[in-house]
SELUMKE-205442 format. One line per field, with one value per residue (C-alpha): x, y, z. Coordinates in nm, 4 decimals. Layout:
<zados>
east <- c(X:...) $
north <- c(Y:...) $
up <- c(Z:...) $
</zados>
This chain:
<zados>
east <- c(0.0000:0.0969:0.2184:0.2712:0.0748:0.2144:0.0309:-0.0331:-0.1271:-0.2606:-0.2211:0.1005:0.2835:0.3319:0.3834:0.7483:0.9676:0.7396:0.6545:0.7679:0.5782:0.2572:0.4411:0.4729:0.1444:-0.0500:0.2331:0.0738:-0.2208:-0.2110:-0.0165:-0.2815:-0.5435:-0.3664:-0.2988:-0.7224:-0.7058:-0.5114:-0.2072:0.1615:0.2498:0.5627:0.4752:0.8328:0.8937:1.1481:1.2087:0.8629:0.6736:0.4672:0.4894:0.2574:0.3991:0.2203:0.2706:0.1271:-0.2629:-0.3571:-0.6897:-0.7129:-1.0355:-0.9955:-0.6817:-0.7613:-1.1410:-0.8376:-0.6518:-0.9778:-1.0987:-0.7778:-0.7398:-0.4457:-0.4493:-0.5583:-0.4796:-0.3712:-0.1771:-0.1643:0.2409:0.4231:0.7919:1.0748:1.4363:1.6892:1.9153:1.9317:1.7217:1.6699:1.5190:1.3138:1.1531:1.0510:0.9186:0.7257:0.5651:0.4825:0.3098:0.0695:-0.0031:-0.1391:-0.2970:-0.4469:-0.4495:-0.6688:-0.5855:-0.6293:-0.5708:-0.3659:-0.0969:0.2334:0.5326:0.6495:0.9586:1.1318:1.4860:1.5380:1.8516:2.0742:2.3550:2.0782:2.2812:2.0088:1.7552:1.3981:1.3301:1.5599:1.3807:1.0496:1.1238:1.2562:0.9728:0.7186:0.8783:0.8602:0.5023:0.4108:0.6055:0.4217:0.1265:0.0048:-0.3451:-0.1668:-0.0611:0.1272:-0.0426:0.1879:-0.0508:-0.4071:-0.3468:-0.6043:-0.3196:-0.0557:0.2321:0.4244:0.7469:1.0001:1.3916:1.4739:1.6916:1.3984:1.1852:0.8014:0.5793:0.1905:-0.1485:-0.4151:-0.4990:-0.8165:-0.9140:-0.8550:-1.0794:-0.8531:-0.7814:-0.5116:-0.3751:-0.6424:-0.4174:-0.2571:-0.4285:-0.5321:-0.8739:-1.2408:-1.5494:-1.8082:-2.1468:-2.3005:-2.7126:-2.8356:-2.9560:-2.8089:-2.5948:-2.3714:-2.1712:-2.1382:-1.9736:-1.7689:-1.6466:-1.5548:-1.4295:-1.1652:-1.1041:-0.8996:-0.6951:-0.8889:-0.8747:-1.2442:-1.3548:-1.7725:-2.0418:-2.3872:-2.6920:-2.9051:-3.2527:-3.3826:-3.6247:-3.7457:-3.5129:-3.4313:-3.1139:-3.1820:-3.1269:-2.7931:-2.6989:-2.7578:-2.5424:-2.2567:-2.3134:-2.2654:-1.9341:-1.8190:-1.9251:-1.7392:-1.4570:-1.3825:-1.2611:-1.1163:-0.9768:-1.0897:-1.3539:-1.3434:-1.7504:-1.9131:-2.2558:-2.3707:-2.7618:-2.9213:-3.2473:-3.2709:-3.1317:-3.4072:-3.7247:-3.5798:-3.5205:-3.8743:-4.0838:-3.8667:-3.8002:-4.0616:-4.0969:-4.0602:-3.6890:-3.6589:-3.4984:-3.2392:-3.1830:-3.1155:-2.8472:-2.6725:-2.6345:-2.5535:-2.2528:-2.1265:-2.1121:-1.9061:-1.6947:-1.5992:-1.5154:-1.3500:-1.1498:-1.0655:-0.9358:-0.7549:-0.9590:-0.9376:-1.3001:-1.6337:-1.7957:-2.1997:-2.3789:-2.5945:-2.7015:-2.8136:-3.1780:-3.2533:-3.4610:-3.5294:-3.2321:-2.9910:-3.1029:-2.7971:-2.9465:-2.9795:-2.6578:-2.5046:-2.7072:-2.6022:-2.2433:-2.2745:-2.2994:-1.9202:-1.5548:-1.4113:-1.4431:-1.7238:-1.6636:-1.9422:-1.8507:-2.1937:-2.3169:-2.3740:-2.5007:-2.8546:-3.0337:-2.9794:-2.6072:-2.5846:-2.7506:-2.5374:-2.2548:-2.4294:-2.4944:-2.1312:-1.9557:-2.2623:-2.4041:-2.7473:-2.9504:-2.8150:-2.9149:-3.2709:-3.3372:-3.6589:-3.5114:-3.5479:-3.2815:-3.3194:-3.2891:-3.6482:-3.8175:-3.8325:-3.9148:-4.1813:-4.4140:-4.3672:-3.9860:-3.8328:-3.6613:-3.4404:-3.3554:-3.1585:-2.8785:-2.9638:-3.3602:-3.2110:-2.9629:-3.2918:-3.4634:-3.1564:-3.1687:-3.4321:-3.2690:-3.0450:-2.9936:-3.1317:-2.9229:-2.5671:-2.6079:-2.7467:-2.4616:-2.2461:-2.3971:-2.4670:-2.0891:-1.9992:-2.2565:-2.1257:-2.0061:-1.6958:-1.5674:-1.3486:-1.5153:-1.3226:-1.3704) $
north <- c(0.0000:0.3449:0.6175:0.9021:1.1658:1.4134:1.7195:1.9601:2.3486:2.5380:2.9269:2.8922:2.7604:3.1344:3.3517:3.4347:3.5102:3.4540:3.1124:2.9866:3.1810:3.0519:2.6950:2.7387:2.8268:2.5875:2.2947:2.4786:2.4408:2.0734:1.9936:2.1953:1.9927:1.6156:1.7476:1.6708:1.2662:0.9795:0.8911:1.0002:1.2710:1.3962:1.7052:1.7679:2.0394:1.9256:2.1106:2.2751:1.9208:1.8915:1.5337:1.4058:1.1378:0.8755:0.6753:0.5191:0.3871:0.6270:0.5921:0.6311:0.7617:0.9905:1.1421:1.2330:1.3510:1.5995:1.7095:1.7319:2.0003:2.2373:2.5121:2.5716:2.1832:2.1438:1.7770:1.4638:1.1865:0.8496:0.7759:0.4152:0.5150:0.2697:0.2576:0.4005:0.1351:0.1039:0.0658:-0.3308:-0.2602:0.0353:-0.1950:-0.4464:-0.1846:-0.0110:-0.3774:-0.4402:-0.0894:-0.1600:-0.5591:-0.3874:-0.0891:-0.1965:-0.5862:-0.5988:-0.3005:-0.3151:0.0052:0.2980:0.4458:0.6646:0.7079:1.0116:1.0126:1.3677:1.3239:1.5404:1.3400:1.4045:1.1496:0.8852:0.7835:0.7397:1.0552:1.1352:0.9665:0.6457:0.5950:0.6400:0.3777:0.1588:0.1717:0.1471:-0.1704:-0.3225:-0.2825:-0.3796:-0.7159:-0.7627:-0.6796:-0.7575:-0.5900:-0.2761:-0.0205:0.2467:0.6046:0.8866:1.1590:1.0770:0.7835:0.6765:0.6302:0.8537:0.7015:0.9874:0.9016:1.1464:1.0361:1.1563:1.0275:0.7530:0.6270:0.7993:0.6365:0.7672:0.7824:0.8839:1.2648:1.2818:1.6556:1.9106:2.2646:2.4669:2.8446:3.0009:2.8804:2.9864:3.2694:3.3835:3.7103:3.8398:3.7891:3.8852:3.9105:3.7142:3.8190:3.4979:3.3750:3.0777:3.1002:2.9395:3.2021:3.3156:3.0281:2.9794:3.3384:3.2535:2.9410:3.1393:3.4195:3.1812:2.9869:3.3104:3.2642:3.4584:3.3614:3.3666:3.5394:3.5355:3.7425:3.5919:3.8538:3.6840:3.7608:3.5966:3.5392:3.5814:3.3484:3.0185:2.8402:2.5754:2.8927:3.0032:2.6180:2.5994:2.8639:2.7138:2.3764:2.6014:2.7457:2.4110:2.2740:2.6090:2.5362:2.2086:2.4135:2.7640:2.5945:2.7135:3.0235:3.2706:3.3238:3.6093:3.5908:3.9367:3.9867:4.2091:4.2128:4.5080:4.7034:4.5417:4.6257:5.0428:5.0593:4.8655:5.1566:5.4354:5.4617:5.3456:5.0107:5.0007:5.1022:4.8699:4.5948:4.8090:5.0549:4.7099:4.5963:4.9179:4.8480:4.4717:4.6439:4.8580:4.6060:4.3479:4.6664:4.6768:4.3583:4.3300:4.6177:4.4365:4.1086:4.2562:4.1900:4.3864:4.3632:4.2884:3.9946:3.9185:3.6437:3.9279:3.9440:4.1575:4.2145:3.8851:4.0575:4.4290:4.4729:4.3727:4.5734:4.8412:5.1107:4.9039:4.8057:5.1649:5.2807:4.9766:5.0234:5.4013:5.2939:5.1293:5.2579:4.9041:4.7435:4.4995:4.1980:4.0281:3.7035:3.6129:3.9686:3.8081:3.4922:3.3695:3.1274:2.8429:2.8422:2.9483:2.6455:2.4528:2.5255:2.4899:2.1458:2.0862:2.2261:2.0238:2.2964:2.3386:2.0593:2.2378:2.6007:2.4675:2.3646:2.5837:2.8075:3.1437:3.4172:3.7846:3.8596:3.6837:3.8049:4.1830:4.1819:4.4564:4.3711:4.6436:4.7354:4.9833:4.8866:5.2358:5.4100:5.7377:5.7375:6.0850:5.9719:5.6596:5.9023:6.1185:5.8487:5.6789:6.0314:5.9461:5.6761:5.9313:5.9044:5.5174:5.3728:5.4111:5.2874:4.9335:4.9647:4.9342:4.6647:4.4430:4.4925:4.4428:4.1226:3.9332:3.6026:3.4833:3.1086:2.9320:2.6720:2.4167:2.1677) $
up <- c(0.0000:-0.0633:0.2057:0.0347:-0.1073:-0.3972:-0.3407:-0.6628:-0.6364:-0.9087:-0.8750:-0.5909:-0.9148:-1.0565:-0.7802:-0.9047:-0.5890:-0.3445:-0.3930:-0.1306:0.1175:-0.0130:-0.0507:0.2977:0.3958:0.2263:0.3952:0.7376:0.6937:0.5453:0.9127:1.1144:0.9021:1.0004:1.3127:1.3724:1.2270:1.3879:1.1590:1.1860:0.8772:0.7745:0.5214:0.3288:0.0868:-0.2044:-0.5397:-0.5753:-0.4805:-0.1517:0.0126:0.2814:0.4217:0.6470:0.9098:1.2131:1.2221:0.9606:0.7665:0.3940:0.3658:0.6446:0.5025:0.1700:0.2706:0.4907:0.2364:-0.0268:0.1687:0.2328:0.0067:-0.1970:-0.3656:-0.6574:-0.7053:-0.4466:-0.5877:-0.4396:-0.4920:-0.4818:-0.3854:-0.4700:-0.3736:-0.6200:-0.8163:-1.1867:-1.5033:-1.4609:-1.0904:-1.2351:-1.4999:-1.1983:-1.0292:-1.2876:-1.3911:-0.9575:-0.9772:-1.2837:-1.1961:-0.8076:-0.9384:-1.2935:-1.2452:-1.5166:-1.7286:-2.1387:-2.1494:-2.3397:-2.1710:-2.1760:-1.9672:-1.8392:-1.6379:-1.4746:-1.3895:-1.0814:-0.9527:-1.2558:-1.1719:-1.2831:-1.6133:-1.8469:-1.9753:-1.9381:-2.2776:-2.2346:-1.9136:-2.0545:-2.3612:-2.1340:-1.8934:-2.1710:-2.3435:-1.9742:-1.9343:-2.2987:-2.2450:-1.8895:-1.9716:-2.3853:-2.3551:-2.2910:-2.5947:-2.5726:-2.7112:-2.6184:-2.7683:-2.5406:-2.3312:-2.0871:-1.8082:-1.7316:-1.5940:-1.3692:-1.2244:-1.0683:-1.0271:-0.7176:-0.4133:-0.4322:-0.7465:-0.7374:-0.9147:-0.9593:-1.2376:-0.9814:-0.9143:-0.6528:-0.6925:-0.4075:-0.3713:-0.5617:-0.4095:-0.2111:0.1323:0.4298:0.6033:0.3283:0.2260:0.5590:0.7670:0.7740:0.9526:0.8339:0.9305:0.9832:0.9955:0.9519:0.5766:0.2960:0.1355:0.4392:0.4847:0.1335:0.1149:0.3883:0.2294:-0.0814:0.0857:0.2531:-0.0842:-0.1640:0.1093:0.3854:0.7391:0.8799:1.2155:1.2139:1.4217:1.4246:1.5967:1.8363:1.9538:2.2365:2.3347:1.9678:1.8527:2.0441:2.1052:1.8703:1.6124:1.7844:1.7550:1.4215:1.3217:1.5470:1.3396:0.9882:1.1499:1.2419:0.8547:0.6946:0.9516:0.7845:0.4686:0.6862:0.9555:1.3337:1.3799:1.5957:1.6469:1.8192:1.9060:2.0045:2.1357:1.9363:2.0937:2.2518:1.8987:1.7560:1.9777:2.0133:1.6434:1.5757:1.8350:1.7240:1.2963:1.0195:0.9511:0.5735:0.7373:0.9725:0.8132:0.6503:0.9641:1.1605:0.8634:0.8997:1.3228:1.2375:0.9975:1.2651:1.5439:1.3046:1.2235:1.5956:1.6122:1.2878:1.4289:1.7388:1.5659:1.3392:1.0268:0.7072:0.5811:0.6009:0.4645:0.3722:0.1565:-0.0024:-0.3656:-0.5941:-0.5826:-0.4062:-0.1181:-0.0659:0.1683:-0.1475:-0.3606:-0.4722:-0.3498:0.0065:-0.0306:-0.1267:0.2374:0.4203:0.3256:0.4030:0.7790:0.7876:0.6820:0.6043:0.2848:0.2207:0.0660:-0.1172:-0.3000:-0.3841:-0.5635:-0.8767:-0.7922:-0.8712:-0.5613:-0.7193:-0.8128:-0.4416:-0.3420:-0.5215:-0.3658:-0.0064:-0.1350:-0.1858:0.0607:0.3108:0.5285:0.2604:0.5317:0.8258:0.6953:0.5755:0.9158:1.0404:1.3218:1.2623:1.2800:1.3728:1.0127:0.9792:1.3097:1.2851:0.8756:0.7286:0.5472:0.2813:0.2991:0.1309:-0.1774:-0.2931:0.0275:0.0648:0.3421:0.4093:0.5098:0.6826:0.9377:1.0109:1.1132:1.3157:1.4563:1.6870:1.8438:1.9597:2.3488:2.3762:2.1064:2.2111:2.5566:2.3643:2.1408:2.3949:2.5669:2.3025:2.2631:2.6253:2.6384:2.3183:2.3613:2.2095:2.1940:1.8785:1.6355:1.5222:1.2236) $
</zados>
C-alpha cells in the first residue's frame, strides 16, 4: 500500500519570488489539518513538490477527505515510492506498480519520467522507452499512445523512485491565512456560509459574528449557526464566532423609525457592530452572503445605504449569484440541510411587510436620529454582552 501523497497546487505555481511563502502556507495548513485525524504525517517540501507522508494507524479515507478540503491543492496523488538502483530494478518496479494498481488493465498508456537526480545515467526519454517496453512485455493488452493515453504514468527520479497515475481533486484556491482575515457576518440562511467558504477559498482567514434575539429566537437557532461554522470550519480551519444579542437594537429601532426602514436601519447596526469587532481582531473587511436584488435589503441602493454605515471594505462574493447556483454550492460544501433547518434568525423576526426597496442614506440618518440618546447605551452593551468562543472543524 501506498504512504505518500504528492500534493499539486494550481495558482502557488506562478507567484514568481514569493513562492515559497505561499508553498509554505499551504504545507501549514495541510499539518494543522492532520494534526485533527489519527495517523503520523511527515509534510516535506522538495524542489517545488509537496509530500505528505504517512505513518502510524492512519486511515485512507480519512486522510484524503483531509486534504480534499484544504485550500491551496488542486490535485492529491496516491504515490508508490521505490528505492533508487538502476534501469533493470526500475523496470521491476514499474511492472509491480501496474499488476497492483491496474491488475486488469487493457488500457492505453504513456510514460512520463522527470529526472530530478541528474547522476541517474540514463535521460527522461531512455527511461520512458525503457519503462514502456517493460510494461508492454508484462502486460500484452496494454498499448502504448503517447498523444491521449487513458493512463498517465508519472514518475520522478529523485533520491527515491516515485511512481503515480491517480490525481483525486482538491478545492482549488489560495492557502487559508494567506491574504489576511475577515469578519463574516453569519445567519443561519443558505448564502452566508457559502460566502464565507468562498471568501476563505482566496486565502482569507475567517472570524464570524452571528446577531441573536432571544427570546425571539431560540437556542436551537444560535446552535444551528454554530453547526454552519463548524461545517465552513472544515474548509477555513478554526472560527473565531461572536454571538452578540441584538435584541434590545431590535425592539428600540422597531418603536422608534418606520418600519418600511426597519430591516435596513437594523443591517446598517448589524454592519457597525461586526466593524468593531472586525477592528478588534484585526480583520481587514467585512464579509456578507448578499445578492443583488434577491430581497429588498440587497437591492444596490440598500446596499449603497447599508455600506454608508461602515468605513471598512465589504466583501461580497456572492453579488452576482442567482439562488440556485448558491444552493449549489451549499450542497457541496454540506451545510445546505443544516441552513434549511426551520429556526429562525433575527434577520427573519423583525421583517416589514412592505420594505423599502431604494432608500436614501440621508432619510435613513434622520430616522436613526431618533434613536439618539437610547441607542448608544445598547450599542455598547450588546458589545460588552457578546459572547466569544473558537469553532473548530
Amino acid at each position: 500500500m501506498y504512504h505518500t501523497f504528492l500534493i499539486k497546487y494550481g495558482e502557488i505555481g506562478i507567484k514568481g519570488n514569493n513562492r515559497h511563502v505561499f508553498e509554505d502556507a499551504l504545507a501549514k495548513q495541510i499539518r494543522l489539518s492532520l494534526a485533527h485525524i489519527e495517523g503520523e504525517f511527515q509534510i516535506r517540501k522538495e524542489r517545488g513538490r509537496i509530500y505528505v507522508e504517512c505513518g502510524g494507524a492512519w486511515d485512507e479515507e480519512e486522510t484524503i477527505g483531509t486534504l480534499s478540503r484544504i485550500f491551496g491543492i488542486v490535485g492529491i496523488c496516491p504515490v508508490h515510492t521505490y528505492a533508487l538502483s538502476d534501469i533493470e530494478a526500475m523496470r521491476r518496479d514499474i511492472v509491480a506498480y501496474v499488476h497492483e494498481e491496474y491488475p486488469d488493465a487493457s488500457a492505453t498508456f504513456k510514460v512520463k519520467a522527470r529526472r530530478i537526480n541528474k547522476e541517474f545515467p540514463l535521460t527522461s526519454m531512455e527511461i520512458d522507452a525503457e519503462l514502456g517496453e517493460a510494461i508492454l512485455m508484462a502486460c500484452p493488452a496494454m498499448r502504448v499512445d503517447v498523444h491521449n493515453p487513458e493512463i498517465l504514468f508519472d514518475l520522478e527520479i529523485r533520491d527515491r523512485i516515485y511512481i503515480y497515475s491517480k490525481q483525486l481533486p482538491g478545492p482549488g484556491g489560495m492557502p487559508v491565512g494567506s491574504n489576511g482575515s475577515a469578519m463574516l457576518c453569519l445567519s443561519g440562511g443558505i448564502d452566508s456560509p457559502v460566502a464565507g467558504w468562498m471568501i476563505a477559498k482566496r486565502g482569507v482567514k475567517i472570524d464570524a459574528i452571528y446577531f441573536h434575539a432571544p427570546p425571539y429566537t431560540s437556542e436551537r437557532a444560535k446552535q444551528k449557526v454554530v453547526d454552519l461554522a463548524r461545517a465552513v470550519a472544515r474548509y477555513a480551519g478554526p472560527i473565531r464566532l461572536h454571538v452578540v444579542n441584538f435584541t434590545d437594537i431590535q425592539l428600540a429601532i422597531y418603536d422608534t423609525c418606520p418600519h418600511e426602514e426597519l430591516t435596513i436601519i437594523m443591517r446598517r447596526y448589524m454592519m457597525r457592530i461586526a466593524e468593531h469587532f472586525a477592528e478588534k481582531d484585526g480583520d481587514l473587511g467585512i464579509v456578507t452572503g448578499e445578492s443583488i436584488g434577491q430581497v429588498a435589503s440587497q437591492t444596490m441602493q440598500s446596499l449603497m445605504t447599508t455600506n454608508a454605515a461602515v468605513h471598512m471594505p465589504v466583501y461580497r462574493p456572492l453579488i452576482g449569484f442567482d439562488k440556485s447556483e448558491i444552493v449549489d454550492i451549499a450542497k457541496k460544501i454540506d451545510t445546505y440541510e443544516t441552513s434549511i433547518l426551520p429556526f429562525e434568525d433575527c434577520c427573519t423576526i423583525f421583517v416589514a411587510r412592505h420594505p423599502v426597496t431604494k432608500p436614501l442614506p440621508e432619510v435613513i440618518e434622520r430616522s436613526e436620529a431618533k434613536l439618539k440618546g437610547t441607542i448608544e447605551e445598547l450599542f455598547e452593551t450588546a458589545i460588552r454582552t457578546t459572547e466569544t468562543f473558537t469553532v473548530k472543524p
